[in-house]
C-alpha positions as CSV (number, residue, x, y, z in Angstrom):
1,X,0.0,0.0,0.0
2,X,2.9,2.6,1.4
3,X,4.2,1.6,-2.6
4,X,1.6,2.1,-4.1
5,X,0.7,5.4,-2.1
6,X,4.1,6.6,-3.1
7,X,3.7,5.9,-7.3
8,X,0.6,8.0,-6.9
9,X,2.2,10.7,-5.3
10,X,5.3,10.5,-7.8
11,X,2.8,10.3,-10.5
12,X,0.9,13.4,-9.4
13,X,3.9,15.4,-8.7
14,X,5.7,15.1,-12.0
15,X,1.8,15.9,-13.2
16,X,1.6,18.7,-11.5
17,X,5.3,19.8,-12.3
18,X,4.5,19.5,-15.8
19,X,1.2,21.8,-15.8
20,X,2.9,24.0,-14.2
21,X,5.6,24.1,-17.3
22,X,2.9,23.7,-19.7
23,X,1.1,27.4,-18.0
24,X,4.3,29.1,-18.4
25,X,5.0,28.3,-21.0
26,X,1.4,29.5,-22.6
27,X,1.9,32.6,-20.8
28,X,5.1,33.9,-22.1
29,X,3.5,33.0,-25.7
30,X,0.4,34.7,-24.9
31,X,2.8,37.5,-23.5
32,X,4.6,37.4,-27.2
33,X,1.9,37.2,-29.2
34,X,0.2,40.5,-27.7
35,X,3.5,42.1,-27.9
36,X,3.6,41.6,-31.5
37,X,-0.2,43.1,-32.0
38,X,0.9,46.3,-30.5
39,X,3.5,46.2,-32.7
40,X,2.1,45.5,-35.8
41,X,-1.1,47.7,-35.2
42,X,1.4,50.3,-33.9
43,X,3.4,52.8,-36.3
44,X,7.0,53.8,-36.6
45,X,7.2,57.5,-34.7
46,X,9.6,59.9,-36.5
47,X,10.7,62.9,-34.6
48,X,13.9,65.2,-34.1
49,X,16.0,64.9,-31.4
50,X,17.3,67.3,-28.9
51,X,20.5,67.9,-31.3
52,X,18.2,68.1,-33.9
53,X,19.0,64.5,-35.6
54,X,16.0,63.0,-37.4
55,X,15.5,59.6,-35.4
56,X,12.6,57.0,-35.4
57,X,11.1,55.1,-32.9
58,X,9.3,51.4,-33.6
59,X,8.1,48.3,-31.4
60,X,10.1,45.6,-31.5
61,X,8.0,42.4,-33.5
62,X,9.1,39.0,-31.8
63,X,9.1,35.9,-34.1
64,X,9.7,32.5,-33.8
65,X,12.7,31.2,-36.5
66,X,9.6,29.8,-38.7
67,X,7.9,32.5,-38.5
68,X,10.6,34.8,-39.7
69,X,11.1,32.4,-42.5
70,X,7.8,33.1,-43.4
71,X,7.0,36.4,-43.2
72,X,10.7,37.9,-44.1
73,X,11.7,35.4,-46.5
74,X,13.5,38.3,-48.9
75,X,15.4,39.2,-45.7
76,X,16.3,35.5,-44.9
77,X,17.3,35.0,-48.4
78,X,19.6,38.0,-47.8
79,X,21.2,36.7,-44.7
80,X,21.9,33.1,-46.2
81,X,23.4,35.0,-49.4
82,X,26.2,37.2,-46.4
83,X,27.0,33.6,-45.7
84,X,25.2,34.0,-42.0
85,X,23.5,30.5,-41.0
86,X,19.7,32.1,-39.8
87,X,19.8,29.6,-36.7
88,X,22.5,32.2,-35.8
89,X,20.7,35.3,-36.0
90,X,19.4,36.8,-33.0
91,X,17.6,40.0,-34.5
92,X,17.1,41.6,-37.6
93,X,16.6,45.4,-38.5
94,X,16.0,47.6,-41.4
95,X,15.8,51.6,-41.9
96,X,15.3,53.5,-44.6
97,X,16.6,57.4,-45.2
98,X,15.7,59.8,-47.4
99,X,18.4,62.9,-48.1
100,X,17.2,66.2,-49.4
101,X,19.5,68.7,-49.9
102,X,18.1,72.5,-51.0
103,X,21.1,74.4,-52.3
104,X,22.4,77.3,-54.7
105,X,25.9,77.1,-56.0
106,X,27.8,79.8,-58.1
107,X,28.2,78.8,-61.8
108,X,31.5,79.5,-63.8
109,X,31.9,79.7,-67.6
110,X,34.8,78.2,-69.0
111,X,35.1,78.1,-72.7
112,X,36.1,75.3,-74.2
113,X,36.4,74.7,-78.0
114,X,33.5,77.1,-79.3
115,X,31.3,75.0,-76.0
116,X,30.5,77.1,-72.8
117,X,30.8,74.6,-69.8
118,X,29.1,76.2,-66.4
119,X,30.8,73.9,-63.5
120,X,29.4,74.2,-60.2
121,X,30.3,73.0,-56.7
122,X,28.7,72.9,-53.7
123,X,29.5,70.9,-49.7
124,X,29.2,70.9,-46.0
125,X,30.5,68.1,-43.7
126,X,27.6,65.6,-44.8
127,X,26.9,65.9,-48.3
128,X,28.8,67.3,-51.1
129,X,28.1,68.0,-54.9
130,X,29.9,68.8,-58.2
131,X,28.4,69.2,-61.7
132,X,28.2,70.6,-64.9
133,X,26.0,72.2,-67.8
134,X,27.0,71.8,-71.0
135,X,24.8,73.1,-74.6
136,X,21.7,72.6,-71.7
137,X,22.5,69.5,-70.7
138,X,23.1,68.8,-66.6
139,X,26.2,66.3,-65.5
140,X,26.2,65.9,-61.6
141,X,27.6,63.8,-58.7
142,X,26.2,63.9,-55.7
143,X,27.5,62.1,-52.3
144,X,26.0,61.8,-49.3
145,X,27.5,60.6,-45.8
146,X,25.2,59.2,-43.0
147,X,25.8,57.4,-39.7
148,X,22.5,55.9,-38.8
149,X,22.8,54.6,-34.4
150,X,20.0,52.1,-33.5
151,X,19.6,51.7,-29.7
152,X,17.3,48.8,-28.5
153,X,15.6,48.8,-25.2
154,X,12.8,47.7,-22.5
155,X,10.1,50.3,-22.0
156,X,9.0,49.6,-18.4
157,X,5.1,48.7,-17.0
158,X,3.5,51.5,-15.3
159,X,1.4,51.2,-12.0
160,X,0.7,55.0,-10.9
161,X,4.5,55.7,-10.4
162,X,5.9,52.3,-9.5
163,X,8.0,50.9,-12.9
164,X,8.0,47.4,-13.6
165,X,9.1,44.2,-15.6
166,X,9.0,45.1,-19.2
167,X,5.6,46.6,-21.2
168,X,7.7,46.3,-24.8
169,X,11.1,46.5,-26.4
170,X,11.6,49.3,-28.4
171,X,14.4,50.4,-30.8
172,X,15.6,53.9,-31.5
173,X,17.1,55.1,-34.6
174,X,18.9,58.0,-34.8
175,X,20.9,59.6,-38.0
176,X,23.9,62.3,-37.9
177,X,23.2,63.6,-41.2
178,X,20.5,66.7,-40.6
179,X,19.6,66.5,-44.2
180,X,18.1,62.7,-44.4
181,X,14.6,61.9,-42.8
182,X,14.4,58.3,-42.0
183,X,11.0,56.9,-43.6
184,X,11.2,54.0,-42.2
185,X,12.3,51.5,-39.7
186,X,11.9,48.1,-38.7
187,X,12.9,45.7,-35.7
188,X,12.5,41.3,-35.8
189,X,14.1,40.0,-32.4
190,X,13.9,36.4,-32.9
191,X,13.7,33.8,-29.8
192,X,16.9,33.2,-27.7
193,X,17.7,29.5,-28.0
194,X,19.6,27.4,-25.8
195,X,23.7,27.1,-26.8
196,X,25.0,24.1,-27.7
197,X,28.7,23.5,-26.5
């Protein structure tokens, strides 16, 4: 009896051991899953920052490897073409900048054999330009330098003025050059899986 009394309580431990499992792990899925409906029902916020840089703000979208596969499969196509096994990859992010430059540059004639060519040049520490007209017709190089600086980080639950846990990843993108305007930006953390050794 004392044996048998001691299977059943065996049993009904490892039972009770693996519910418990089974809950958490539904909650942290249920956890990811809302996370990922605020981000993709949320949109990328573009603002200036205090020295003026044009920067971005966007929810970080959790997926599972397969999932990633799925919905990013230009991306992951990308990554296997750097060589970069995607079992290896523990995020992925993309941003997209726009440069507009508004600018007036001097023109100078230079005569050369019976053509006029007008040659113009133009810079500042971010973007610099050189051209020329000749008979009407436009000849121009323009280059552009950028540094774009993503920071990644845990925005905090709020109970009236206690902080807590974590309420969402977010990444912030920020760009030196004052003429681009980021357009767009986008953040894939994918799941941290255990290291083999």
């Amino acid at each position: 009896m004392k044996k048998l009394l001691l299977i059943y309580a065996m049993g009904t431990t490892l039972l009770l051991i693996a519910c418990v499992a089974l809950m958490s792990h539904s909650h942290r899925e249920v956890l990811r899953l809302r996370n990922n409906n605020e981000a993709l029902t949320s949109e990328t916020v573009l603002y200036r920052s205090r020295l003026d840089e044009s920067a971005a703000s966007v929810v970080v979208l959790q997926l599972k490897l397969d999932e990633y596969r799925k919905q990013s499969a230009r991306d992951a196509k990308h990554i296997r073409d750097l060589g970069i096994r995607l079992r290896r990859v523990e995020s992925a992010a993309k941003a997209a900048t726009e440069s507009r430059v508004e600018f007036s540059a001097p023109l100078r004639d230079t005569v050369i054999l019976r053509d006029t060519l007008q040659l113009f040049r133009w810079r500042d520490n971010w973007v610099r330009v050189e051209g020329a007209i000749c008979n009407g017709v436009a000849e121009c190089r323009v280059e552009s330098v950028d540094t774009l600086r993503q920071i990644v980080h845990r925005v905090p639950r709020k109970f009236l003025f206690v902080r807590y846990g974590t309420k969402a990843i977010r990444q912030e993108i920020t760009s030196s050059n004052p003429h681009t305007q980021i357009v767009y930006a986008d953040y894939i953390e994918l799941p941290k899986r255990r290291k083999r050794r």
